[in-house]
Rosetta silent file (secondary structure, phi, psi, omega in degrees, C-alpha in Angstrom):
SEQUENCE: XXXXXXXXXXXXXXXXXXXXXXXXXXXXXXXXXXXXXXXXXXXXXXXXXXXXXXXXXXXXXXXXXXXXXXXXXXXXXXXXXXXXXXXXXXXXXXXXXXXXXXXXXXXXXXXXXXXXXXXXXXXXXXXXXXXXXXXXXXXXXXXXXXXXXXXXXXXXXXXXXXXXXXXXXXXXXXXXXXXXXXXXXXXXXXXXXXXXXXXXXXXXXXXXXXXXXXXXXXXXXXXXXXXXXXXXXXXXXXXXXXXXXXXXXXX
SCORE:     score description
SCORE:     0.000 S_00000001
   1 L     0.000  -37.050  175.037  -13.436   22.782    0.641 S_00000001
   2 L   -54.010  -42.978  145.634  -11.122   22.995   -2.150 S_00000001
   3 L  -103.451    6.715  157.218   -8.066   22.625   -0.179 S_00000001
   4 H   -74.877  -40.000  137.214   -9.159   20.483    1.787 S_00000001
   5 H   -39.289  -34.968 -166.594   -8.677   17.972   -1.265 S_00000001
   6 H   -76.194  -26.622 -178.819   -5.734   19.556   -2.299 S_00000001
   7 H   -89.486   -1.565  173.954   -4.467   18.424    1.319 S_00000001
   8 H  -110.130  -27.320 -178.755   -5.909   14.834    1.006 S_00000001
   9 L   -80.269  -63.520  167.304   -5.623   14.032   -2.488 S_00000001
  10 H   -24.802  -53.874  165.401   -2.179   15.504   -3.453 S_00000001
  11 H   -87.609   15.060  167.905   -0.688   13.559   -1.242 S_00000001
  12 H  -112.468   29.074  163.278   -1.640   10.333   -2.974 S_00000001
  13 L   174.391  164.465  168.558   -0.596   11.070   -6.674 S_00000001
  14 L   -88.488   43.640 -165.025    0.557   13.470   -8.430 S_00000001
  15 L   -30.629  152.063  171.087   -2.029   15.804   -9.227 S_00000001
  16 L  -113.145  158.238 -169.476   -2.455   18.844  -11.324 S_00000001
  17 L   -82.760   16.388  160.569   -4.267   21.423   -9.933 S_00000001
  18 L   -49.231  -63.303 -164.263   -6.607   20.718  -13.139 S_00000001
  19 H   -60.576  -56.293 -157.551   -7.227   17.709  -11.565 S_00000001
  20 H   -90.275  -16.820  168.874   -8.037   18.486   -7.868 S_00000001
  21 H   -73.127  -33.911 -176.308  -10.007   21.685   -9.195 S_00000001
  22 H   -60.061  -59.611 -165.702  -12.389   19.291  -11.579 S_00000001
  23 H   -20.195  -71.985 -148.812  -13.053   17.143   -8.733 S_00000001
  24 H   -59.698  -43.265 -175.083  -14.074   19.943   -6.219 S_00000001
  25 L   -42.756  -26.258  158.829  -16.223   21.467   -9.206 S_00000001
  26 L  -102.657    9.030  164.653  -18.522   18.207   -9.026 S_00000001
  27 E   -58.416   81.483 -177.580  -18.938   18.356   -5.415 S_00000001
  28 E   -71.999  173.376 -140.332  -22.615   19.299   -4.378 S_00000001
  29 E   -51.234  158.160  157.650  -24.132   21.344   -1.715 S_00000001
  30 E   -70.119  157.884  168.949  -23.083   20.644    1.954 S_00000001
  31 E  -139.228  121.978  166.078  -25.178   18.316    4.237 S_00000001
  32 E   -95.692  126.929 -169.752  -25.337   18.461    7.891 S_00000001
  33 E  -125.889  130.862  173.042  -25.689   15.484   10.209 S_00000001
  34 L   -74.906  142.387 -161.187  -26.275   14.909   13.944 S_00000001
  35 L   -41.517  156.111  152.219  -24.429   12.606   16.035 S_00000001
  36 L    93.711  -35.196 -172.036  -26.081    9.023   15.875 S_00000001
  37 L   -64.173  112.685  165.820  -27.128    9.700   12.332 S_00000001
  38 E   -75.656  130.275 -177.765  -27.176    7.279    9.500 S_00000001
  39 E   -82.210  -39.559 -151.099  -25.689    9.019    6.376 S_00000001
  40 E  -162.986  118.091  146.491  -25.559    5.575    4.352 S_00000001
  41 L   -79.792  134.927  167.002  -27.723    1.953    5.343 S_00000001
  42 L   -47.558  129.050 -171.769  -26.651   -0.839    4.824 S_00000001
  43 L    75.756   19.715  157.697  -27.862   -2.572    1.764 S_00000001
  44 L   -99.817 -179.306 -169.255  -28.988    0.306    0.273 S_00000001
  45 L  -130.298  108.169 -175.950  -27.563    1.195   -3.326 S_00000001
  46 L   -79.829 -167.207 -136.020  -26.449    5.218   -3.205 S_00000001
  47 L  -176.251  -29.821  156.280  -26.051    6.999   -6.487 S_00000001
  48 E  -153.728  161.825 -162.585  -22.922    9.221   -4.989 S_00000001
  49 E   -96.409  146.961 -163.433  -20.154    9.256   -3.193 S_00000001
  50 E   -97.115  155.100  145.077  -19.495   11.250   -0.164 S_00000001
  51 E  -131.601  151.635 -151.112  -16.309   13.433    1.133 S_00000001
  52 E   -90.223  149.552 -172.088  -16.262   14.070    4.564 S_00000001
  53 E  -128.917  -68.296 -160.901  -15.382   18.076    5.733 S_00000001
  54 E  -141.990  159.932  167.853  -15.650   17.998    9.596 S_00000001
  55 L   101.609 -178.841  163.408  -16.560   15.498   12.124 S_00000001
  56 E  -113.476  152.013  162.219  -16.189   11.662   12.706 S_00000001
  57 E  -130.229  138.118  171.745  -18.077    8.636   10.895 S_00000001
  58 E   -93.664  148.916  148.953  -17.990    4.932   11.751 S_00000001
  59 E   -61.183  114.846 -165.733  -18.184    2.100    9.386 S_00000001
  60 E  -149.024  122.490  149.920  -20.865    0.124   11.413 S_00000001
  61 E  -113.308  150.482  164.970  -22.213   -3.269   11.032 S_00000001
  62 E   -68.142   92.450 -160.208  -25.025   -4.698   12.982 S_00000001
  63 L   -80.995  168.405 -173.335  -25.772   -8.127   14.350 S_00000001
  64 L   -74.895  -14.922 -178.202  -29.136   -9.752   14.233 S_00000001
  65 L   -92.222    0.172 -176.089  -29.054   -9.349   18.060 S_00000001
  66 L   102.150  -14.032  164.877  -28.115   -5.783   17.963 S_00000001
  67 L   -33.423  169.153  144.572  -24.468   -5.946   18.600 S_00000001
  68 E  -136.520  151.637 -174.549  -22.417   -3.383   16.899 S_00000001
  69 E  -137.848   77.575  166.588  -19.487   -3.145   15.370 S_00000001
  70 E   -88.614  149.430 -167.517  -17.432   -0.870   13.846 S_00000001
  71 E   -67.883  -29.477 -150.236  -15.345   -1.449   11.245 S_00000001
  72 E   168.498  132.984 -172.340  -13.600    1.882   10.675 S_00000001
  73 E   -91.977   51.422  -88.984  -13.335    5.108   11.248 S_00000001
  74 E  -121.116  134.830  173.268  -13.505    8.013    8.713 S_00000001
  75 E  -141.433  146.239  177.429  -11.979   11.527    9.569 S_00000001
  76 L   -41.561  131.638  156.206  -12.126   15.132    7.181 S_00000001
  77 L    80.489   35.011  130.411  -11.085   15.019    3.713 S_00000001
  78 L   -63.307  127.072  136.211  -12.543   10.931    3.650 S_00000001
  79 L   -60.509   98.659  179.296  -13.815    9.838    1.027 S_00000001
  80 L   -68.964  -36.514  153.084  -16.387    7.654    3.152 S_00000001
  81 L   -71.528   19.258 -159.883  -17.876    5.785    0.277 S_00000001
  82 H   -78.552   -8.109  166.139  -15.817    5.049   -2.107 S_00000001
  83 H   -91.460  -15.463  162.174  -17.115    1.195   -2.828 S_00000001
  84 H   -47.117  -37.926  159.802  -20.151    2.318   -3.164 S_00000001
  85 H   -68.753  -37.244  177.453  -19.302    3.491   -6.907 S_00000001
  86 H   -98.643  -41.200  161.229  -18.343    0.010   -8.096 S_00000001
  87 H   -57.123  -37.378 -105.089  -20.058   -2.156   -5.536 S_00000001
  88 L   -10.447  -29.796  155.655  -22.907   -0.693   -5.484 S_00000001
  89 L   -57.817   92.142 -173.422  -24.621   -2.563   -2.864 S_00000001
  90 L   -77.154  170.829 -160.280  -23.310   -0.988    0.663 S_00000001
  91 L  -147.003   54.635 -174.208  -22.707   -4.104    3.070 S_00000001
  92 L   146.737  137.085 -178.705  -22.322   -1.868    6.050 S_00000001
  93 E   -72.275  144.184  149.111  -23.934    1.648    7.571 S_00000001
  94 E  -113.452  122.438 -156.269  -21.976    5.037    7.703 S_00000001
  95 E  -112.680  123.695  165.329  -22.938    6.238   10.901 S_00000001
  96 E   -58.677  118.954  178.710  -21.998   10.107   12.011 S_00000001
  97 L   -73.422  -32.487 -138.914  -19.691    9.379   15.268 S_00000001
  98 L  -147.161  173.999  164.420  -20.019   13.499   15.795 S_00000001
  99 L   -99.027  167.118 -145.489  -22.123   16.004   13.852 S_00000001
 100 E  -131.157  160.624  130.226  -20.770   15.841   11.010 S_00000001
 101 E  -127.297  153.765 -167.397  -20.630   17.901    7.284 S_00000001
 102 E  -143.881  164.954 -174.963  -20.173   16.108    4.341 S_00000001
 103 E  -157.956  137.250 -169.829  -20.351   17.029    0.455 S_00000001
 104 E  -110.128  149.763  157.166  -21.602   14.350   -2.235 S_00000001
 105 E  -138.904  122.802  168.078  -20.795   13.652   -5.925 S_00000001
 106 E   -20.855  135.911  176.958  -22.603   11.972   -8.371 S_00000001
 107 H   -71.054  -64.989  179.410  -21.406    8.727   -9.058 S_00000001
 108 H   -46.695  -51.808  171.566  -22.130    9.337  -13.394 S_00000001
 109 H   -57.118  -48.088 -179.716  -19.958   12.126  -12.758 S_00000001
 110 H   -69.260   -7.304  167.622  -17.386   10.730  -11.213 S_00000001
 111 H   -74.824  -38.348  179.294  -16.933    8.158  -13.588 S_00000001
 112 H   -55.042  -25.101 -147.027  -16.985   10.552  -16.231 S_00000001
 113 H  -121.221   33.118  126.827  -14.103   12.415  -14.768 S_00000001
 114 H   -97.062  -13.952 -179.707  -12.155    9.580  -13.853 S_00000001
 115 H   -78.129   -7.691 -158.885  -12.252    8.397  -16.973 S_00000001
 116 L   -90.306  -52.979  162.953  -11.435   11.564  -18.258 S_00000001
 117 L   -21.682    1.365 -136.723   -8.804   11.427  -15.400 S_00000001
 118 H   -78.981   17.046  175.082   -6.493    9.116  -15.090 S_00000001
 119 H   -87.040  -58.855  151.505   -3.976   10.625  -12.334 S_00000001
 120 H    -1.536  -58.142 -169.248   -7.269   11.516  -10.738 S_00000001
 121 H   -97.369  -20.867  140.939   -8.445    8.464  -10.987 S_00000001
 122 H   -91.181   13.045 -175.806   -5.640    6.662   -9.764 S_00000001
 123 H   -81.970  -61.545 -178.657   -5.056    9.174   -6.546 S_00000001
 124 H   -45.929  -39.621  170.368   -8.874    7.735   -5.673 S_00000001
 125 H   -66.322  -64.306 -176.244   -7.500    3.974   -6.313 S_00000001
 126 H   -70.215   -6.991  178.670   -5.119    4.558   -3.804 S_00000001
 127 H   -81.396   -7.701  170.226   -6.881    6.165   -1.066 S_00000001
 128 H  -116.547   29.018  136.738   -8.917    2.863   -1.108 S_00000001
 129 H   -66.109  -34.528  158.906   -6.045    0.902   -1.070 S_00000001
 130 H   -62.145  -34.685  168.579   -5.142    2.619    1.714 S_00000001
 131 H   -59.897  -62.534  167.840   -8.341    2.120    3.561 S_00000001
 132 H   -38.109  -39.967  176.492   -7.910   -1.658    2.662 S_00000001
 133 H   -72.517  -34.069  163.235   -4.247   -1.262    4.328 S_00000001
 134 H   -79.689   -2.888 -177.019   -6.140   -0.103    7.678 S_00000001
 135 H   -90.043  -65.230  179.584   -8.541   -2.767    7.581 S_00000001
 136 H   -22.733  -57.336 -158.759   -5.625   -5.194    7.278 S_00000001
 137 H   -71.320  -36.494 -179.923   -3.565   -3.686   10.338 S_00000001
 138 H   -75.942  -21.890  175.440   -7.051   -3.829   12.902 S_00000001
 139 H   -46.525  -50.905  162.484   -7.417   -7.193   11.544 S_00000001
 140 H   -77.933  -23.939  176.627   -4.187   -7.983   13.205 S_00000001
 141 H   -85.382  -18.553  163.314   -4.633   -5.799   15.894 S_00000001
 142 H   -74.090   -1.794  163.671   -8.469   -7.216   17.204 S_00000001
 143 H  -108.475    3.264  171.177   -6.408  -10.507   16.800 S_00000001
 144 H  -161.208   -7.673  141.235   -3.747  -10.707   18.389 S_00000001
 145 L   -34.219  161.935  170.583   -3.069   -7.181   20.189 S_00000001
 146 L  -115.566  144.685 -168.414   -3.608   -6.870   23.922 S_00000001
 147 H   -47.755  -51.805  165.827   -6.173   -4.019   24.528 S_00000001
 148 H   -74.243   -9.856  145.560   -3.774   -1.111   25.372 S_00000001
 149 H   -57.089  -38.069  177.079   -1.856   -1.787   22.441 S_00000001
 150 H   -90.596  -18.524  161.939   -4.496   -1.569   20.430 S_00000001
 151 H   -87.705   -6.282  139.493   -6.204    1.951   21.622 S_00000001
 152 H   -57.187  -71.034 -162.274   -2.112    3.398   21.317 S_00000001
 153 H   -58.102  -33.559  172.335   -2.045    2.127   17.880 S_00000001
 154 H   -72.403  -23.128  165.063   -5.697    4.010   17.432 S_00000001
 155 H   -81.813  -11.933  143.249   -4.250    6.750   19.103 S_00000001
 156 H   -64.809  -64.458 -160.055   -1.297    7.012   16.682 S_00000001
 157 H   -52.259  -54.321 -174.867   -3.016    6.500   13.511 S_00000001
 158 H   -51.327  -42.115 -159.812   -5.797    9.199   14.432 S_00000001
 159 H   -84.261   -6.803  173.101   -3.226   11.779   15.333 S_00000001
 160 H   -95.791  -31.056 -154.645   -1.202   11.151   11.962 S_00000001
 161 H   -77.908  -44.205  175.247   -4.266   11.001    9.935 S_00000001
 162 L   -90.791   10.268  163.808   -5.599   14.730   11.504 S_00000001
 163 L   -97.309  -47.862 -179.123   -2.418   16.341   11.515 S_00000001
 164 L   -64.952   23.853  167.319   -2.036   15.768    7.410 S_00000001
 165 L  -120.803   -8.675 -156.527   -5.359   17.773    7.386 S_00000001
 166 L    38.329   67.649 -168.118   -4.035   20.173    9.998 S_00000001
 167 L  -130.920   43.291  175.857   -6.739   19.066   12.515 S_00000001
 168 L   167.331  126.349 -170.691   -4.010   18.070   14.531 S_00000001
 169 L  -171.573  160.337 -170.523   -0.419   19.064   16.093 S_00000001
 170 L    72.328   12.868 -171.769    2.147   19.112   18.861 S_00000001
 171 L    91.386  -34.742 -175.232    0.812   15.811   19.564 S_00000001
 172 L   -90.747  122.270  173.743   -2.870   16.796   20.629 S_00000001
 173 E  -153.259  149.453  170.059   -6.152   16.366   18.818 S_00000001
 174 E   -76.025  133.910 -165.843   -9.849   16.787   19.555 S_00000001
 175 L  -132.560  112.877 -163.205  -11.375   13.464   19.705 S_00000001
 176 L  -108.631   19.489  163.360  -15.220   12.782   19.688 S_00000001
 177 L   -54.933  114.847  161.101  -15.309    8.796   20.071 S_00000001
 178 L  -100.691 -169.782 -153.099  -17.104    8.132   23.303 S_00000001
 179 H   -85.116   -2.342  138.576  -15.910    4.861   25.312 S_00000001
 180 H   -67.739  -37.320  173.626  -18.743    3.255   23.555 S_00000001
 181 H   -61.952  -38.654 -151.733  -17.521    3.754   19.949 S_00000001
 182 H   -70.637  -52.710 -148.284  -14.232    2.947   21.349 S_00000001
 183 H   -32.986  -53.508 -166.036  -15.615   -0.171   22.878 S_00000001
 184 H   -87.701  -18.524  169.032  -17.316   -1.415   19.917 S_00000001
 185 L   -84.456   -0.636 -178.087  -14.737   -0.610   17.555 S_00000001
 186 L  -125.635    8.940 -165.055  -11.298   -2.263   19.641 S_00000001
 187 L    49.941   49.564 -169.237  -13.249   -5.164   20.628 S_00000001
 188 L  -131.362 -161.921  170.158  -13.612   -4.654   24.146 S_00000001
 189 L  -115.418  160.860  130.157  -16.225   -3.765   26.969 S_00000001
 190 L    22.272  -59.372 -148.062  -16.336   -1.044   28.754 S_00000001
 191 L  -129.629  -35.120 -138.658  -14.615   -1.917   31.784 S_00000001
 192 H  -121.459  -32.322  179.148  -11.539   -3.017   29.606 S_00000001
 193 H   -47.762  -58.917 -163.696  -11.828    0.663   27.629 S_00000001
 194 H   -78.543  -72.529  161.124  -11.313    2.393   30.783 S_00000001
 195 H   -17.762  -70.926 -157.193   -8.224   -0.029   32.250 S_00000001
 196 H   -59.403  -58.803  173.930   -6.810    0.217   28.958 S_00000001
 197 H   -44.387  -28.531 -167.638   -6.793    4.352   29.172 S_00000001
 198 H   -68.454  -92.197 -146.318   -5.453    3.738   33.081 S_00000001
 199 H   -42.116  -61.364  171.677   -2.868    1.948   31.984 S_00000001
 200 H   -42.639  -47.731 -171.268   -1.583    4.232   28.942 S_00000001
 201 H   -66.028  -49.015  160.215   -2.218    7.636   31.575 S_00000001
 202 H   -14.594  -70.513  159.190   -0.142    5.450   34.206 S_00000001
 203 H   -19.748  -63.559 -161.090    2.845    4.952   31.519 S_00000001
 204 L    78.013   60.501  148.268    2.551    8.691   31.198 S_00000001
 205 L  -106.051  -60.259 -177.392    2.049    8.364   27.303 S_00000001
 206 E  -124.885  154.392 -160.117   -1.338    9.487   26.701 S_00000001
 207 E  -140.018  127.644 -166.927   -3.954   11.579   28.745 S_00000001
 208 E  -142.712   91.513  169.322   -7.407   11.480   27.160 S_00000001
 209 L  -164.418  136.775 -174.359  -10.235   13.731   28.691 S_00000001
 210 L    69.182   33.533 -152.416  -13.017   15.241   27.729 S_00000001
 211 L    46.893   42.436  177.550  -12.182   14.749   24.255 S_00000001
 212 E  -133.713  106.596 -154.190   -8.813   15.706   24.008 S_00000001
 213 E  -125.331  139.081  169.539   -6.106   13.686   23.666 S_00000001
 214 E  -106.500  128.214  159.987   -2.408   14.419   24.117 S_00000001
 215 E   -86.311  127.519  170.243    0.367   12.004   23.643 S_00000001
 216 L   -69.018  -42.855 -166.804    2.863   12.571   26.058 S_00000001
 217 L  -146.033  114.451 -169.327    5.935   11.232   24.812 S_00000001
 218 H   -65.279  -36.340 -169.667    5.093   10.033   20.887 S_00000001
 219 H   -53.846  -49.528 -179.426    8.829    7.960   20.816 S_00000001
 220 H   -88.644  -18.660  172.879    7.850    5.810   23.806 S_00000001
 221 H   -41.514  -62.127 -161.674    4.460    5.333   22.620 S_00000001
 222 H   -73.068  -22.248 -177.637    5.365    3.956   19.044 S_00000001
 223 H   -79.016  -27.537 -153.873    8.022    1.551   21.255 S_00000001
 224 H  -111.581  -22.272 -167.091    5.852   -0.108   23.842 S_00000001
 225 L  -128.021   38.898 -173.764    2.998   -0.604   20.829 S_00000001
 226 L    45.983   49.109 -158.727    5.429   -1.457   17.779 S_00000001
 227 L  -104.425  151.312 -167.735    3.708    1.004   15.667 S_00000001
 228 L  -157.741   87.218 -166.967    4.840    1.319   11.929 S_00000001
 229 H   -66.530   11.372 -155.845    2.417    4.285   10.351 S_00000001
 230 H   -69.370    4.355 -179.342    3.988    3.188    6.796 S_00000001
 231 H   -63.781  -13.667 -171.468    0.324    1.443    5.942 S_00000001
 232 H   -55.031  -59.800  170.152   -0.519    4.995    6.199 S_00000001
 233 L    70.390   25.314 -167.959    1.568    5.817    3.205 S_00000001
 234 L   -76.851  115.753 -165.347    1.575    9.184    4.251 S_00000001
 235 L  -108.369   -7.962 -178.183    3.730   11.311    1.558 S_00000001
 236 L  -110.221  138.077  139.917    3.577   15.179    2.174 S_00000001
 237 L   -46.790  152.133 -178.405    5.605   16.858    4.929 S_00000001
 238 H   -85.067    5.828 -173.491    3.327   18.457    7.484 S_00000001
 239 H   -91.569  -22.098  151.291    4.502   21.688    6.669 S_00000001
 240 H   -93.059    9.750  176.210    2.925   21.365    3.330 S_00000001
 241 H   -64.548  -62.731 -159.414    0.087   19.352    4.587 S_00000001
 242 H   -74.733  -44.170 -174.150   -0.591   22.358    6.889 S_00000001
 243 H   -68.985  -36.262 -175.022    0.051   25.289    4.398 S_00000001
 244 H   -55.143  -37.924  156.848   -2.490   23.310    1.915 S_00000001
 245 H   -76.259    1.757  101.277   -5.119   23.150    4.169 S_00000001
 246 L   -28.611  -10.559  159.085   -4.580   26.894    5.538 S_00000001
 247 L   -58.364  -65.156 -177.213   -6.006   27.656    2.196 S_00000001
 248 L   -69.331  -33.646  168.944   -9.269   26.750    2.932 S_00000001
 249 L   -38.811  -42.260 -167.162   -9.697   28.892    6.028 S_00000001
 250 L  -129.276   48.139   95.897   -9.861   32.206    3.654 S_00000001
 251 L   -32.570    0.000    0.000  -11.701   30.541    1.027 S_00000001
């Protein structure tokens, strides 16, 4: 668990290993969750903040008719919750996409030891600036994308976002979104989910089965769907992405 921060935090400030050691040190017990499961309802007011260790979580809001919608997508070494310490009020569910583990900290703590903090405490301001920088980019892409542009751009972002954890490489990552989550998260039905996948395997860019997705050829990919990870802001090389998180294995 320990370097799995060191491979998500480090690369958004310039931590001492003070810093990324206090952290893990207020991290409580693991919690396991089953697919389907809400970790965090909407409109309830949590008391700590989560980081995410394996699995997927959706951002999910809810229509009075039952629609759904997610918002966002959370992958290991998320912080899933991080408005929850200053909003308090959440204004959306965190829903386990996958089964999931997760590991919580106190909110009272974490204030203390950002305050305590302050590289610490800005490395956390920017990871939800970044999350605000992916909310931005689907904004434009459920508005004005065409559908297989927009499940290419989700299948770049996921595959940079799990390689700088080294849960992803060579192109290829395990992917547990079924073609409902995609559905309700790219704004599309069904029917346009599956086209849209035709259409990519067709290309010969990407081949997606059984929850495994390969890019074929990453170059032509980022060209046919304009993709530009820098909202990403991704700052370590993967070869120290990958040695940090090789760490944790023989923890």
């Amino acid at each position: 668990m320990q370097d799995l921060i060191d491979a998500k935090l480090h690369r958004l400030g310039d931590l001492s290993r003070y810093d990324r050691e206090r952290l893990a040190a207020l991290l409580g017990g693991r919690r396991r969750a089953k697919a389907g499961e809400a970790l965090i309802k909407e409109g309830s007011r949590p008391t700590f903040s989560t980081l995410l260790l394996s699995g997927f979580v959706g951002r999910v809001s809810i229509l009075a008719d039952g629609a759904r919608q997610i918002t966002g997508i959370n992958v290991p070494g998320d912080f899933i919750d991080l408005h929850g310490f200053l909003l308090k009020t959440m204004d959306h569910s965190l829903v386990a996409l996958s089964d999931v583990t997760v590991a919580t900290v106190q909110h009272a703590a974490l204030k203390r030891v950002t305050e305590d903090a302050p590289r610490l405490a800005r490395a956390l301001w920017l990871e939800t600036l970044i999350d605000a920088a992916i909310h931005r980019q689907w904004l434009v892409a459920l508005g004005l994308k065409d559908a297989a542009t927009r499940l290419g751009q989700l299948v770049c972002e996921l595959y940079l976002r799990l390689e700088a954890v080294d849960l992803a490489r060579d192109y290829t990552f395990d992917c547990p979104l079924t073609q409902s989550d995609l559905a309700d998260l790219l704004g599309m039905s069904n029917v346009h989910v599956n086209r849209s996948l035709k259409a990519l395997r067709e290309a010969g860019l990407v081949q997606w089965r059984n929850g495994r997705v390969s890019i074929e050829d990453w170059d032509a990919l980022t060209g046919r769907i304009a993709f530009d990870a820098a909202y990403l802001d991704m700052k370590l090389s993967r070869s120290s992405s990958r040695a940090s998180v090789a760490m944790l294995r023989t923890t």
